[in-house]
N, C-alpha and C positions, 0 to 999 in steps of 0.2 A: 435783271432777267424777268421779273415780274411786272416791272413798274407801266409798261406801256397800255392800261386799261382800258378798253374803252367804254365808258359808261352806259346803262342798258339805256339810259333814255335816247342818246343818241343814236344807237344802234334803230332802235325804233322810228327817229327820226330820218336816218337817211334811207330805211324802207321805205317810209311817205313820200322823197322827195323823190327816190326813182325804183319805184317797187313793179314788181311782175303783177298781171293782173290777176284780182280775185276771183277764181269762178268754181270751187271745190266746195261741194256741200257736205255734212256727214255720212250719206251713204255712200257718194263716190270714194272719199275719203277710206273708208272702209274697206271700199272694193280693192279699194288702191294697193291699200297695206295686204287684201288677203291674196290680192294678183303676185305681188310681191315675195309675200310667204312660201305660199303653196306653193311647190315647183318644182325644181329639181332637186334637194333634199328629199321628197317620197318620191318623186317619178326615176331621179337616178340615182341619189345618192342612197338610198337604199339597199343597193349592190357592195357600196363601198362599208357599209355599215354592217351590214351582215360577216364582211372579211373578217372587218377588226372584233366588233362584238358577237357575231353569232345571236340567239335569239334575246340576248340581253341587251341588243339594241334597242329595244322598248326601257329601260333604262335611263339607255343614251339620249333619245329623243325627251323623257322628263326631265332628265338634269340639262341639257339644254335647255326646253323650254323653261326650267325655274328661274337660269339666269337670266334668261330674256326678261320675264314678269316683272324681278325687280327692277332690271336696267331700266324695262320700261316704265313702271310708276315716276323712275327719278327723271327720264324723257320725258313725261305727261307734266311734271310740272316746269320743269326749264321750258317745253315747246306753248304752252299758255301762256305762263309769262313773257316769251320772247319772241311772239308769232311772225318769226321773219323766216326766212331761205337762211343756211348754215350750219343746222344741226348741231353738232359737240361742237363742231370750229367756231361761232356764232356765243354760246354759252361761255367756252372755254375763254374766249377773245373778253368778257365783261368779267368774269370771275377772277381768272389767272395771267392774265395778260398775252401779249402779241405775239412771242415766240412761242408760248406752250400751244396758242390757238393753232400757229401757222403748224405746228408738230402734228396735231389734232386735226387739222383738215386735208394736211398731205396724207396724213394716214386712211384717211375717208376716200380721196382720191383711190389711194391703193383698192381698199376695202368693193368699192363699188365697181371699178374699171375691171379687174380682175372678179367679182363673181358675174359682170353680163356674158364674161368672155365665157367661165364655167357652163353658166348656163345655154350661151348658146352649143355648144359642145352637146351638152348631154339632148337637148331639142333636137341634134343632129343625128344620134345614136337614133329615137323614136321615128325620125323623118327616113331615113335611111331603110330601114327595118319595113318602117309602111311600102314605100315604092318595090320591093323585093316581095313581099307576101302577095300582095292583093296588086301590084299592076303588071310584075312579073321584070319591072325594073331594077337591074344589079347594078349599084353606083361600084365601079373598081376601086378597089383597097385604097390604090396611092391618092382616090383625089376622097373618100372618104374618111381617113385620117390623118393625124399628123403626122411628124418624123417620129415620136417620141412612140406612137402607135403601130410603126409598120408601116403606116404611108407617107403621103410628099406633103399635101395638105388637105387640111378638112374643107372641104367647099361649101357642104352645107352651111356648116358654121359662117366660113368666114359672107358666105352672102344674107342670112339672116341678120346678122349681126348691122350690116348695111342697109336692111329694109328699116328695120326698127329705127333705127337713129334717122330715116328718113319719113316717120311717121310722127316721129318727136318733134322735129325742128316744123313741123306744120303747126302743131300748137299743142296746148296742155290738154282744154277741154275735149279738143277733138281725139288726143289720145287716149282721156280717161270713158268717155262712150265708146271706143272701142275696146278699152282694156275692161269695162263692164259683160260683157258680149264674150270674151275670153274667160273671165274669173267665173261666169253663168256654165258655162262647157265644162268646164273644169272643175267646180263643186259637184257638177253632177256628173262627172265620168268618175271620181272619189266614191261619190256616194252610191252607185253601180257596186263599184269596187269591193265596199263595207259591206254592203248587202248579199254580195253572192260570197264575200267568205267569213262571212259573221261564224257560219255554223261551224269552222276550224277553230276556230279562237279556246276551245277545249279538248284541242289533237296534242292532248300532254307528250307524248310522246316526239315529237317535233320540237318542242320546247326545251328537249332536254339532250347533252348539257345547257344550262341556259347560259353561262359565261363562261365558253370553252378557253377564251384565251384571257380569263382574267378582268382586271381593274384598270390597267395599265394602258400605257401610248398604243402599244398594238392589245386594245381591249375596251371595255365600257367606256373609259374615260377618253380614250384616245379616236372612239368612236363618236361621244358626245360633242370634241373638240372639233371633227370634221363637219358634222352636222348641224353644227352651231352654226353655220354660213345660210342655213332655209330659213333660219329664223329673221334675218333681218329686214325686212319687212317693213316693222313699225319703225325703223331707222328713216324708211325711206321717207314714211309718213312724215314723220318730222317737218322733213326738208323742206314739205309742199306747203309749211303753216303759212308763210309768205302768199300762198294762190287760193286760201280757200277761205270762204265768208265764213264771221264768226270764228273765229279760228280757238278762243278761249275756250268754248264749249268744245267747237266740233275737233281739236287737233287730239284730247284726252279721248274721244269717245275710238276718231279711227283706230289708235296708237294699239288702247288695249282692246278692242273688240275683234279687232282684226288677230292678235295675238292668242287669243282666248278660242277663236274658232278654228284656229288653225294650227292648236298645240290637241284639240278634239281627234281633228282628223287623222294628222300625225301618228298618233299612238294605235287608233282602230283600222288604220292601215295597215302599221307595222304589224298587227297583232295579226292579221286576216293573214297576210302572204309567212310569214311564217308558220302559223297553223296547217297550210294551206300545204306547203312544199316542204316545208323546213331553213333554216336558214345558217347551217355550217358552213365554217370558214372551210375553203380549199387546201389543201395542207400537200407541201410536195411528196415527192416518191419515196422519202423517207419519214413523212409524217411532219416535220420541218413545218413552220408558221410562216407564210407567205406573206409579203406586204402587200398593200392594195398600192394597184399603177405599177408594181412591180416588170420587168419582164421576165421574170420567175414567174408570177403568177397567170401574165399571158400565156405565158408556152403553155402551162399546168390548164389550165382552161379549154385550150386549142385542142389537149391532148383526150381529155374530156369529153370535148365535140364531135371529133372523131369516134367515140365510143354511142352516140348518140344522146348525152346527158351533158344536161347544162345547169349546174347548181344558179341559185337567187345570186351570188359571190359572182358570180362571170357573165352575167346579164346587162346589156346596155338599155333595155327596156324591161326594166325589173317590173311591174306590176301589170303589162300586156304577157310577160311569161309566165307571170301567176297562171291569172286565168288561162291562158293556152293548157298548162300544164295541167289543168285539174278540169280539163274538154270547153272551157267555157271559152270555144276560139273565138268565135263570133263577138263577142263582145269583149273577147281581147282586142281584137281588131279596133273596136269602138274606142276601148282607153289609150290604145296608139295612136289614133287618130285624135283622139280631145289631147292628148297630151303634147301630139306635134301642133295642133290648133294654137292651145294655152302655152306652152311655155313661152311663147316670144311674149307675154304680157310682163314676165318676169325678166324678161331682158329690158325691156319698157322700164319697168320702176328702176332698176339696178343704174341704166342710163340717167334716167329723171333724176334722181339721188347725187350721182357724180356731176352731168353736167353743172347741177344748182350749187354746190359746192364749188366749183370754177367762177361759178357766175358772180355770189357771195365776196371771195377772198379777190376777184378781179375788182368790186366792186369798191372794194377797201383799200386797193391801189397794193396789195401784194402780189398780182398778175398783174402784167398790161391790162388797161381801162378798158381797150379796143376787144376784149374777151367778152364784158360785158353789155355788148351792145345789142338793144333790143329791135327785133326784126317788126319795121313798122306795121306790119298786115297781122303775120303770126302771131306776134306781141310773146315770143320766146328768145331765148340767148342762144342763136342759130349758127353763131361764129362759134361757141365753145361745144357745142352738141355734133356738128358736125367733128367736127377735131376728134373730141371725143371718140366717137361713133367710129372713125378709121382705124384708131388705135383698140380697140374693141375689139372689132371684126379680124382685125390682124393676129393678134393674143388667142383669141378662139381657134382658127387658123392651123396653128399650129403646136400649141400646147395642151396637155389632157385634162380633163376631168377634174380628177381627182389633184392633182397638183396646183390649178387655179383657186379650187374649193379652200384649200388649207393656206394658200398665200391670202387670198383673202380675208380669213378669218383673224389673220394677226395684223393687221388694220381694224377688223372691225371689234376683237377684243379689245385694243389702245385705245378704241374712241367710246367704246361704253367703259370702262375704267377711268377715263378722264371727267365724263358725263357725272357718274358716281360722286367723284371728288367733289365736282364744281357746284350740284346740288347742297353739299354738306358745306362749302364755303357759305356760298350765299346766303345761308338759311343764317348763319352768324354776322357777315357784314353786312346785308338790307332785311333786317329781318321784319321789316315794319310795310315790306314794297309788297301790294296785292299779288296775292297767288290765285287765282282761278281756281287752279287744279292743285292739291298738296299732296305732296306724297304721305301715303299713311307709316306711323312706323317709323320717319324717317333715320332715328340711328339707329335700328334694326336693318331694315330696308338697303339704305345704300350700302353701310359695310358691309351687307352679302352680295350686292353688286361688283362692289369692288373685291371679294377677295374671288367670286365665282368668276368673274373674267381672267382673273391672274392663274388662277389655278388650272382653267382650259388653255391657255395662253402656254404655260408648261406642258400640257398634255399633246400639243402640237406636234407633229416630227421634229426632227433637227432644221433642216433647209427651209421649211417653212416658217420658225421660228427666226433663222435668221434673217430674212427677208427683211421683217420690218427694222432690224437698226438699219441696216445695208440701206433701204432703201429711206431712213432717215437721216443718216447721214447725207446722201444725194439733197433731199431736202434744206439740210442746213446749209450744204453750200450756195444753193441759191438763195435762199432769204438772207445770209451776210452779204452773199452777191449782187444781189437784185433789188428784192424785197424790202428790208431793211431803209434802204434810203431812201423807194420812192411809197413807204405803207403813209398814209393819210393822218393817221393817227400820231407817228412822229415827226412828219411834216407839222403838225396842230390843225390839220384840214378835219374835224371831227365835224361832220353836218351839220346841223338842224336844220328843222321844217322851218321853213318861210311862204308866205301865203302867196308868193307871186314865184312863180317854178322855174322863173329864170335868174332867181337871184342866186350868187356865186356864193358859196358857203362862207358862214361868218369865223374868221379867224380867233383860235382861242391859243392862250399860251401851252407851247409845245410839253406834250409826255415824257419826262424823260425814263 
């Protein structure tokens, strides 16, 4: 089960002989992870946050961000050491061998494909909203939401979702100066935001109850667990160590700076729209605790709207209703508009992040080869981005929000929980191999890694919890199926560099 390793050198080695190109400096880098971050976790997920915890989702958002911090320190230094395209799959593959990796990157798969869909969802809530106030445009119910919402399909969604992944497969560089231009609109539609409701942030009374519904799945914990899907971000970072110069220095600085700015914003957000309005759960006609994405809680909301009042709980543009509601329409208008600008920058990394992950595990011959073939102008993997990018657009399409958010999340808990491990192996089997970047702490550090993803990973719903065996089981049947026979690594096709680029990799004896 373990035996099939593949050694970091070679791993390093067949980057050199067919690697994505370099062109990511540290501030893109940065930009990249905070384009990533920021997004719909405060622009929508907010709504879903205030259901479950009420105003002790400022809570939710720091025990989030803590697990993040340390996942990321043990990131910072696995993505130094191993500056290639693969993330945990990549790490996992040199530490714990071929089947855990291949476990580890289908889960990523999951992780990433399902939060671009999320987000574009919630981008479509904002976009929608815009065209209705300020052009006088009413997109109809059926083609503005899914079946799961009341409508046939989300259109915005699914056509976002289509532009993006055709902004991708043009190139990386050119994606990451537009996604700078995005993440700039977007710091500063935030920072509006902070500023015009700083002076709430001491409306105790809105603060209180501050954990109406508790600790629990439907409460802090269960709010943290949904929320936990904005944070990944510096995941995506990762991915890019393979595209960006210096990668030793610059892959630590994006991972945690980006995480650090955008665990700031987070909380002086949540503080300002709860001050601001308040932020109680909607509770049915007998007082009853509502689930978020519920159709209990839509009716109960509907019924609400009708009365002329729309709690933060039932808002698909939660931080444009702040300010509406507290007269600051005008410049509500503005954070609707930056946020329908910015969030396709967050569909951009979420893409960037899965495609590279395709491109990686195609690359090691557990996909078709033909996945990872580089487009000779664009010099990106145009065949698996594309792919991608349909099934994306599709999933947005017609599933909600809140539902994407949490399936995601149990993919991207299994892959920082694995990340955890793999840092504590290696530190004992190469303990002598240069680290760039070291985690501080490290058996402090990752044990709170690993037990802070397990423990959100419970906190989960049901359904979305089971998502990830269901959907690793699928997994395992293609890699006995497929993968297994033709992975490179048990074939003994393990690369290295040769100075002439057309030599055929040298044969070593086979892994068993």
């Amino acid at each position: 089960m373990f035996g099939r390793v593949k050694p970091l050198d070679a791993i390093l080695a067949t980057a050199e002989k067919k690697s994505l190109h370099r062109s990511l400096g540290p501030v893109q880098l940065t930009l990249l992870g905070v384009g990533a971050i920021i997004g719909t976790g405060i622009f929508v997920l907010t709504a879903e946050a205030a259901q479950k915890a009420g105003p002790g989702m400022i809570w939710s958002f720091i025990i989030a961000g803590f697990v993040c911090a340390v996942a990321a320190l043990c990131y910072s230094e696995l993505a130094s050491m191993v500056p290639v395209s693969g993330s945990a799959y990549t790490y996992t593959y040199a530490v714990m061998g071929e089947l855990l990796a291949w476990m580890v990157g289908w889960a990523l798969i999951l992780e990433y494909a399902v939060a671009a869909s999320a987000v574009c969802v919630g981008w479509s809530g904002y976009f929608v909203g815009l065209l209705r106030d300020y052009i006088g445009l009413e997109i109809p119910a059926t083609l503005a939401n899914g079946p799961f919402a009341g409508g046939v399909v989300n259109l915005p969604a699914l056509v976002i979702g289509l532009l993006v992944t055709w902004l991708l497969m043009i190139g990386t560089s050119e994606s990451a100066k537009v996604n700078a231009v995005l993440v700039a609109i977007k710091v500063g539609a935030l920072t509006l935001f902070v500023f015009a409701t700083f002076k709430y942030l001491n409306n105790g009374p809105n603060f209180t109850p501050f954990t109406p519904n508790g600790w629990g799945i439907i409460g802090v914990g269960g709010a943290a667990a949904s929320i936990f899907f904005a944070y990944v971000g510096f995941d995506a970072v990762s991915t890019a160590a393979e595209e960006t110069k210096n990668p030793q220095r610059n892959v630590p600085i994006g991972l945690i700076g980006s995480l650090a700015i955008c665990t700031v914003f987070y909380i002086l957000v949540a503080g300002g729209a709860i001050g601001a309005i308040g932020a109680q759960p909607v509770t049915g006609p007998a007082g009853e605790v509502l689930a978020p994405g519920s159709k209990a809680l839509a009716d109960q909301c509907a019924s609400l709207a009708a009365l002329g009042r729309e709690p933060l709980a039932c808002s698909k543009e939660a931080l444009a209703h702040v300010l509406k509601e507290i007269g600051w329409t005008k410049l509500g208008g503005v954070i609707g508009l930056a946020a329908g600008l910015a969030l396709p920058s967050v569909i951009l990394m979420m893409l960037f992040g899965q495609t590279r992950i395709f491109f990686v595990m195609a690359r090691d011959g557990l996909l078709p080869e033909k996945l990872a073939t580089i487009h000779p102008k664009w010099k990106t993997p145009h065949i698996v981005t594309g792919i991608t990018g349909v099934f994306v657009a599709a999933a947005a399409a017609f599933l909600p929000v809140g539902k994407l958010a949490d399936i995601s999340n149990s993919g991207t808990l299994f892959a920082f929980f694995m990340v955890a491990i793999a840092v504590l192996v290696l530190r004992r089997t190469e303990p002598n191999r240069h680290r760039p970047f070291r985690t501080p702490l490290i058996w402090v550090t990752a044990p709170l890694a690993i037990v802070g993803t397990f423990a959100l990973y419970l906190l989960l719903p049901f359904d979305a919890k089971m998502v990830l065996p269901v959907w690793g089981a699928l997994g395992l049947l293609i890699y006995f199926g497929y993968s297994r026979g033709r992975s490179h690594v048990g074939r003994g096709l393990v690369e290295v560099h040769e100075k002439d680029a057309d030599a055929p990799p040298q044969p070593v004896p086979p892994i068993n």
